[in-house]
LUMGU-124649 format. One record per atom (N, C-alpha, C): residue number from 1; residue in three letters; atom name; x, y, z. Coordinates in Angstrom, 3 decimals, decimal comma, always signed. Layout:
REM residues N
[r NUM ALA CA [X Y Z]];
...
END
This chain:
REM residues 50
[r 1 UNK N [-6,059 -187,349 -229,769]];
[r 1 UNK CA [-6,694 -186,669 -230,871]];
[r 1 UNK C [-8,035 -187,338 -231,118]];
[r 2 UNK N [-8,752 -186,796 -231,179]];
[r 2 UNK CA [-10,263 -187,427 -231,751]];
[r 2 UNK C [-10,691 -186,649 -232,714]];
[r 3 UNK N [-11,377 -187,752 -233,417]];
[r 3 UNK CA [-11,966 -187,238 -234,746]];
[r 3 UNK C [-12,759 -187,927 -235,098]];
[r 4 UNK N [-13,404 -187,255 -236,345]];
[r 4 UNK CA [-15,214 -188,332 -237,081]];
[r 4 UNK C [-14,042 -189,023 -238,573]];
[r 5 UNK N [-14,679 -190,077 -238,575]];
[r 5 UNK CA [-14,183 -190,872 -239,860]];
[r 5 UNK C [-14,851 -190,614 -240,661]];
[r 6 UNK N [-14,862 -190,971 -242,452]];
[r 6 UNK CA [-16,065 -190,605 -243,134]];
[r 6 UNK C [-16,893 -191,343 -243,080]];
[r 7 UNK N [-17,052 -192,893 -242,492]];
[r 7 UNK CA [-18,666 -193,068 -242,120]];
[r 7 UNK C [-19,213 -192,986 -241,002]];
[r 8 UNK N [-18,626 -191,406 -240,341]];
[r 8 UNK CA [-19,392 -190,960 -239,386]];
[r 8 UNK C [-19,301 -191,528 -237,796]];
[r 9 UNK N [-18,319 -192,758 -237,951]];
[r 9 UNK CA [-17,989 -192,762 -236,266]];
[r 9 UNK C [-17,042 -192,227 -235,544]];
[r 10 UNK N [-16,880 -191,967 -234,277]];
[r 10 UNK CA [-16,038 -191,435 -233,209]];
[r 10 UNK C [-15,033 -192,221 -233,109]];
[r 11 UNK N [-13,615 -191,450 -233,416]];
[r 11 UNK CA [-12,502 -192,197 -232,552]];
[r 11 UNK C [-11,664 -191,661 -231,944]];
[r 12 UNK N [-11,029 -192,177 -230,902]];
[r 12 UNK CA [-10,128 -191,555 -230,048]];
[r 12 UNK C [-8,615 -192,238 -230,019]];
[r 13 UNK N [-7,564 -191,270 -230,739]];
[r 13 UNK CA [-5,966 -192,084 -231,055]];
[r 13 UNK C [-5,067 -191,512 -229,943]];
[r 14 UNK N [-4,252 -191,907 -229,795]];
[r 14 UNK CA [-3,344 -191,585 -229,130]];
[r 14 UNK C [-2,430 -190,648 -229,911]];
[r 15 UNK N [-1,510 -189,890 -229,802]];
[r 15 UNK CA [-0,976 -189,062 -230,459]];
[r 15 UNK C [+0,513 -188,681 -229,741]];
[r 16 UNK N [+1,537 -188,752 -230,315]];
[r 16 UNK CA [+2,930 -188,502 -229,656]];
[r 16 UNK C [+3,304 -186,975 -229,418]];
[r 17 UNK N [+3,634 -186,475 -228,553]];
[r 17 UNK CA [+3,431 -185,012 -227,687]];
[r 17 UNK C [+4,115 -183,820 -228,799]];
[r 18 UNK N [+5,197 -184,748 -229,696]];
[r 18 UNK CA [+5,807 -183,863 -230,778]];
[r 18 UNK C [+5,074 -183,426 -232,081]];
[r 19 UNK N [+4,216 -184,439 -232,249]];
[r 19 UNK CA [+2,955 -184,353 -233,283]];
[r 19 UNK C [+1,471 -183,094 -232,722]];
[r 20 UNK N [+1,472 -183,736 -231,200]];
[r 20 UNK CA [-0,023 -183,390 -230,839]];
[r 20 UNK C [+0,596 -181,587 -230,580]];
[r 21 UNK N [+1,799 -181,743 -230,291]];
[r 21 UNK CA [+1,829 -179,796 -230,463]];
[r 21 UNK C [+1,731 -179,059 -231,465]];
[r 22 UNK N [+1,581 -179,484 -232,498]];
[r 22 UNK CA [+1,557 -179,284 -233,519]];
[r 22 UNK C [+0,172 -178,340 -234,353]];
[r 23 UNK N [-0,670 -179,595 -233,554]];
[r 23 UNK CA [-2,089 -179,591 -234,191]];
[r 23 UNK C [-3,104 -178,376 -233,215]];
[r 24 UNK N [-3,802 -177,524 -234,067]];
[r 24 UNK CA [-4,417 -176,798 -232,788]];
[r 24 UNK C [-5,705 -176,786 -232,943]];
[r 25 UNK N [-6,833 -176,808 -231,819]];
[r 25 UNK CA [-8,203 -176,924 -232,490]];
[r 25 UNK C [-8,646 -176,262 -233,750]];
[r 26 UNK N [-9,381 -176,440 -234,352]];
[r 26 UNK CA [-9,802 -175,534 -235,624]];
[r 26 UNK C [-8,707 -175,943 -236,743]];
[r 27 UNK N [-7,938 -177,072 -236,299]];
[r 27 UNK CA [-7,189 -177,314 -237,558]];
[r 27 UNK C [-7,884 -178,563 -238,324]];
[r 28 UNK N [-8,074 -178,634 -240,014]];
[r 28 UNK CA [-8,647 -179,747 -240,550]];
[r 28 UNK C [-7,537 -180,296 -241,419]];
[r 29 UNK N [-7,950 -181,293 -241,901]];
[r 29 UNK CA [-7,037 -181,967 -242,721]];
[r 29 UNK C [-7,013 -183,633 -242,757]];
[r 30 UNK N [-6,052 -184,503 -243,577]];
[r 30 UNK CA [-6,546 -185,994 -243,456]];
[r 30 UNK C [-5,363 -186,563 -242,711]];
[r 31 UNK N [-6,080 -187,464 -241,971]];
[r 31 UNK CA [-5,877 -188,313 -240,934]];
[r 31 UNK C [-5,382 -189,398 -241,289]];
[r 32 UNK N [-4,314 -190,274 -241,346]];
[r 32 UNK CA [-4,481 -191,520 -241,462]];
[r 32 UNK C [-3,830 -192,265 -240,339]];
[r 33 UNK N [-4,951 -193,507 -239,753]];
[r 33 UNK CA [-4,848 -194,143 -239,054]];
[r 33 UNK C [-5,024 -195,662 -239,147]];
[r 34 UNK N [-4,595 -196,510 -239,054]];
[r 34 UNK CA [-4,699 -197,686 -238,599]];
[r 34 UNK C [-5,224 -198,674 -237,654]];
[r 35 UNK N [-6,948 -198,499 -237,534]];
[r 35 UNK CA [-7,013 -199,810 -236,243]];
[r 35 UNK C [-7,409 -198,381 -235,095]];
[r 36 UNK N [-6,557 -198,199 -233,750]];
[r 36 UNK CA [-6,664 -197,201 -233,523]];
[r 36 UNK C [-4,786 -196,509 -233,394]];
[r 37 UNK N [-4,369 -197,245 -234,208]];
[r 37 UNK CA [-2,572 -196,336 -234,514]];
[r 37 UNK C [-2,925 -195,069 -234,831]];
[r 38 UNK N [-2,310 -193,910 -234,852]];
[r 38 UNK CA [-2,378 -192,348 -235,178]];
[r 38 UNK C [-1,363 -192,849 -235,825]];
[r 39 UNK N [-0,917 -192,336 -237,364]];
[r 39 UNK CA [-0,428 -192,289 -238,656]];
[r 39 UNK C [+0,321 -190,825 -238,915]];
[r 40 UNK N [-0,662 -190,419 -239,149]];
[r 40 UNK CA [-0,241 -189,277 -239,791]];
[r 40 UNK C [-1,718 -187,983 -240,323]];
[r 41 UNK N [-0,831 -186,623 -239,659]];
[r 41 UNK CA [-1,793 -185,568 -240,322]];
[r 41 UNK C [-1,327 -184,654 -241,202]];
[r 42 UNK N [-2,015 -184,759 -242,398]];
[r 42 UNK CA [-2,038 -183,234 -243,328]];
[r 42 UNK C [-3,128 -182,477 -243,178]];
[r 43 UNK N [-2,513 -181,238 -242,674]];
[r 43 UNK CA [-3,585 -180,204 -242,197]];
[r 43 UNK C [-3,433 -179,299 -243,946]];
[r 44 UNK N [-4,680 -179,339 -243,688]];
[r 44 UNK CA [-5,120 -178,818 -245,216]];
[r 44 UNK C [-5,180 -177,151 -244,758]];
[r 45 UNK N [-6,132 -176,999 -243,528]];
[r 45 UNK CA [-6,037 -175,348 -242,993]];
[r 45 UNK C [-6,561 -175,377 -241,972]];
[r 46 UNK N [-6,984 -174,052 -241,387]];
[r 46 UNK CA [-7,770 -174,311 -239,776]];
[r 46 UNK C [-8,424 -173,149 -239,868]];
[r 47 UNK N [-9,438 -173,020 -239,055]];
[r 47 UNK CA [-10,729 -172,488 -238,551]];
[r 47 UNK C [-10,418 -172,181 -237,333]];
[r 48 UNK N [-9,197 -172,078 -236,666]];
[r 48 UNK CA [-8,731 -171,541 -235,262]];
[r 48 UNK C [-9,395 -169,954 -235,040]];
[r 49 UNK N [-9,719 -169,807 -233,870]];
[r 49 UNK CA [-10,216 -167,860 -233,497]];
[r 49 UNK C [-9,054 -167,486 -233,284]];
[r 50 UNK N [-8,817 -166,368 -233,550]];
[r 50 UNK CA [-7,710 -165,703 -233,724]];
[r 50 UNK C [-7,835 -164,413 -232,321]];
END
């Protein structure tokens, strides 16, 4: 999973295959991570093309 933090840098987490199916581009929401641990996502909504 990669994503922008809020001061704007790049990171790249690893993500477990039961989580990462989950998530589909165009989805937003908060991230929490640790270091570079993947935590946890609440997808608030998504911007996916339909």
């Amino acid at each position: 999973m990669n994503n922008w933090n809020p001061q704007g840098v790049f990171a790249e987490l690893q993500v477990e295959s039961k989580v990462y199916g989950l998530i589909v581009e165009g989805d937003y929401g908060e991230i929490t991570y640790q270091g570079t641990r993947f935590k946890d996502f609440r997808r608030e909504g998504s911007k996916s093309f339909q």
